[in-house]
Each structure stands twice: as C-alpha cells, then as structure tokens.
TORKOLNU-390971 format. One record per residue (C-alpha): residue number from 1; residue in three letters; x, y, z. Coordinates in Angstrom, 1 decimal. Example, Ala and Ser with C-alpha at 12.3 -4.5 7.8 and 13.67 -1.06 7.14 Angstrom:
! residues 2
     k     r        X        Y        Z
     1   Ala     12.3     -4.5      7.8
     2   Ser     13.7     -1.1      7.1
This chain:
! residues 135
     k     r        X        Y        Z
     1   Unk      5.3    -30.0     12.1
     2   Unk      5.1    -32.5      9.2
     3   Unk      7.2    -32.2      6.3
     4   Unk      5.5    -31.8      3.5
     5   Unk      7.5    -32.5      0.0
     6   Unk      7.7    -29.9     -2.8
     7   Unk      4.8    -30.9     -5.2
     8   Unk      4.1    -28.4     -8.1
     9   Unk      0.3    -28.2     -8.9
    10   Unk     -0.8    -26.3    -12.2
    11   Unk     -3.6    -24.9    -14.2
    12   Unk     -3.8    -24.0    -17.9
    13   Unk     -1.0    -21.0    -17.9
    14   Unk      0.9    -21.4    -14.2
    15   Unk      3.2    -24.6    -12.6
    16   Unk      2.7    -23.2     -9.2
    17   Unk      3.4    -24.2     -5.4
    18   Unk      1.9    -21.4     -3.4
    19   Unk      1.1    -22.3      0.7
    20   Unk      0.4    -19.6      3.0
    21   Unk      0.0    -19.8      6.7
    22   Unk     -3.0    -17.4      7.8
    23   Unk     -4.2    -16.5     10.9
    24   Unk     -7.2    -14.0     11.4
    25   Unk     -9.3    -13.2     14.6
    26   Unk    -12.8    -12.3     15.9
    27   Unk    -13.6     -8.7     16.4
    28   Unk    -12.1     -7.7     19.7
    29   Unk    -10.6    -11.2     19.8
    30   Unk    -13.2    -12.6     21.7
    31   Unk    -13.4    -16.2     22.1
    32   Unk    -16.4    -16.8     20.5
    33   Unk    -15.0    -20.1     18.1
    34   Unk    -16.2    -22.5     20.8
    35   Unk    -17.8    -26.1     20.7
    36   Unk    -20.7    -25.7     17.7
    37   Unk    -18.9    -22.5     16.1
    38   Unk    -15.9    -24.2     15.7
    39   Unk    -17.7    -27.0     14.2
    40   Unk    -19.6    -25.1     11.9
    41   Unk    -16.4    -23.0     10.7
    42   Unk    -14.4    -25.6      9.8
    43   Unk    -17.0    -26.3      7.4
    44   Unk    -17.7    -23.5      6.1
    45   Unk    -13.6    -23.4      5.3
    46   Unk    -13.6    -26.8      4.0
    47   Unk    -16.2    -25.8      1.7
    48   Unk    -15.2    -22.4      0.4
    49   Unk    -11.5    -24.0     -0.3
    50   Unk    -12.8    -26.9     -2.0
    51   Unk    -15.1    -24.8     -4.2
    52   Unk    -11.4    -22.4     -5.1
    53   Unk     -9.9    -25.7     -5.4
    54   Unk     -7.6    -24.4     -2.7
    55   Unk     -6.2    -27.2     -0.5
    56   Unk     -6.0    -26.8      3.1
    57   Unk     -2.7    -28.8      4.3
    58   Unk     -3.9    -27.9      8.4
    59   Unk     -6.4    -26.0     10.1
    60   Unk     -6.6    -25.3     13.9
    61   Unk     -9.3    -23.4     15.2
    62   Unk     -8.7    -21.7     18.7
    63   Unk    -10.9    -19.9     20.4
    64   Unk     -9.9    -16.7     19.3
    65   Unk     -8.5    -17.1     16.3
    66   Unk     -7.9    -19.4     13.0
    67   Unk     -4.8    -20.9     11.7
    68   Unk     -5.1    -21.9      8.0
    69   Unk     -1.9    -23.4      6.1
    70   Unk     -3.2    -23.8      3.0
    71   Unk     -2.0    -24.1     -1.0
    72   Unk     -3.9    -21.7     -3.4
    73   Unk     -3.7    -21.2     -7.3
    74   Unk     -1.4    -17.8     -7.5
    75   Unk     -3.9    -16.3    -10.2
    76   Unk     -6.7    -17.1     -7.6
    77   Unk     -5.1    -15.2     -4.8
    78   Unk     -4.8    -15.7     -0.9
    79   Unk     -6.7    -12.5     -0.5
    80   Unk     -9.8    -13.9     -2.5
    81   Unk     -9.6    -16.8     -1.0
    82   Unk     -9.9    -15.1      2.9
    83   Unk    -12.3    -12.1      1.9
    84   Unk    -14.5    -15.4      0.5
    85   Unk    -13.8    -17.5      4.2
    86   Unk    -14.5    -14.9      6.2
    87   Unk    -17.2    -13.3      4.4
    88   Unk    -19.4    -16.4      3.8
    89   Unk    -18.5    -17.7      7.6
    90   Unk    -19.1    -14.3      9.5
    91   Unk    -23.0    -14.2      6.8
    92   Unk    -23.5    -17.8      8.2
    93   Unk    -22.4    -18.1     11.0
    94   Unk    -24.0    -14.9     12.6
    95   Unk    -27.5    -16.7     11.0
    96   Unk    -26.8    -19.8     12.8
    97   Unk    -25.8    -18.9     16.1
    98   Unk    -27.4    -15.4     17.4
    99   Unk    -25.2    -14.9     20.3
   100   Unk    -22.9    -13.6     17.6
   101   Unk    -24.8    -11.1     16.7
   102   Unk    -25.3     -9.8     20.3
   103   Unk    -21.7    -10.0     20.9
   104   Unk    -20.3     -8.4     18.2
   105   Unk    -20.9     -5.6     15.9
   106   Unk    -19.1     -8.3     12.9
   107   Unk    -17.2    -11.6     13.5
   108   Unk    -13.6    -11.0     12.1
   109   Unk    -11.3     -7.8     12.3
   110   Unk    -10.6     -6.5      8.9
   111   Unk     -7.2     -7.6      9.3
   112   Unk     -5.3    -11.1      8.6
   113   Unk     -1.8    -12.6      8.7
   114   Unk     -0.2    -14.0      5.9
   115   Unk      3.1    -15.7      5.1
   116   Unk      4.4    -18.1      2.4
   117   Unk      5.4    -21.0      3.3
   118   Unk      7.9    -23.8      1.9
   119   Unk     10.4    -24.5     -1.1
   120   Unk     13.6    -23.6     -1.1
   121   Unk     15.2    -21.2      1.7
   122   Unk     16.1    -17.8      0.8
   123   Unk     19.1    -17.8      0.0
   124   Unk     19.4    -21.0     -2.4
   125   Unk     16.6    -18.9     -4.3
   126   Unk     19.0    -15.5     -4.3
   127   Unk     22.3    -17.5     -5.2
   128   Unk     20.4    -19.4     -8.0
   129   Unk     19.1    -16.4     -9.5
   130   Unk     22.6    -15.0     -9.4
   131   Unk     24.9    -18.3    -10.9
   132   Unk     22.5    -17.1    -13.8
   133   Unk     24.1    -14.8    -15.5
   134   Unk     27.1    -17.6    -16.1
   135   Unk     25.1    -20.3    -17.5
C-alpha cells in the first residue's frame, strides 16, 4: 500500500485530514459490478466526490463490493458523502443497465464499513494529549 504523507487540507473554519476506508456491497452480495457496471460506477464515484470536493486516494471495484479510501471535509461527513454514492449510483445505474432491476429488489445493502485511516498511531495521540497537562 503506498504511503501517503500527512497533508492537512482546510476550509473556511476546520484544518482537517479526514481518510476513510469504505467498503459497501450489492443487495445479497451478488456480483453484479462486472465489465460495463464497473465502468459506469467508478464514474459515478468520481463524480459525486469531485462535486463534495472529497478526494478519492484509491478505488477498487470487485465484483461484489467497493472499496473507497477516500479524504472528506469533516463538516461534510463520510455518511453524506456514501448515502450521495450509493444513492445516485443504485438511481443510475438501475436506469442504465435493466438486469439490475430484475436482479435485485435495490443495488446496495443499507449497510457500509467505515474506518479512519492515517496520522499518527494511537498511542502518540493518547500520550500527547496526556504530556498536556505539564506544558
């Protein structure tokens, strides 16, 4: 996995450097992200996160699920910014490829996994927070 360096984005109130890793599936985990799907999802990804000015750091999608590692403004949200993915991507690409529609009742489980990723380890953070107190 690449290394990628601490860089510190910001907006008008927050210095931030939020990355998530995500993963979410298709309803009943089919393996319905094949060939032109998987195309067309990475797209639709690409496009959502560049309209929420969320960047995507990598992106792999399997054939049952998606992995996302991506950096999002904090006062933006990770949840916002996967309701909006798979909302807009299950609405499109349900139009665009029918089969979809036949094969499931929606395209993605309600469900997703997130976890930050990054900065410094645990317990730097923890012992920082504690030397404090005698500064």
């Amino acid at each position: 996995m690449p290394d990628y360096a601490v860089t510190y984005k910001s907006n008008r109130n927050v210095v931030y450097s939020c990355k998530y890793h995500v993963v979410w599936c298709p309803k009943y985990r089919r393996e319905v992200l094949v060939e032109g799907v998987a195309i067309r999802l990475e797209e639709v990804i690409q496009n959502v996160c560049a309209e929420s000015d969320a960047e995507i750091l990598e992106m792999e999608v399997m054939p049952d699920h998606v992995h996302l590692l991506v950096e999002v403004d904090p006062q933006y949200g990770i949840h916002r910014l996967i309701k909006q993915i798979k909302g807009r991507s299950s609405r499109l690409l349900r139009q665009e490829f029918p089969f979809l529609r036949s094969r499931l009742p929606t395209l993605w489980t309600n469900s997703y996994f997130v976890s930050t990723v990054g900065g410094a380890p645990l317990e730097v953070i923890k012992q920082y927070i504690e030397d404090q107190r005698n500064v």
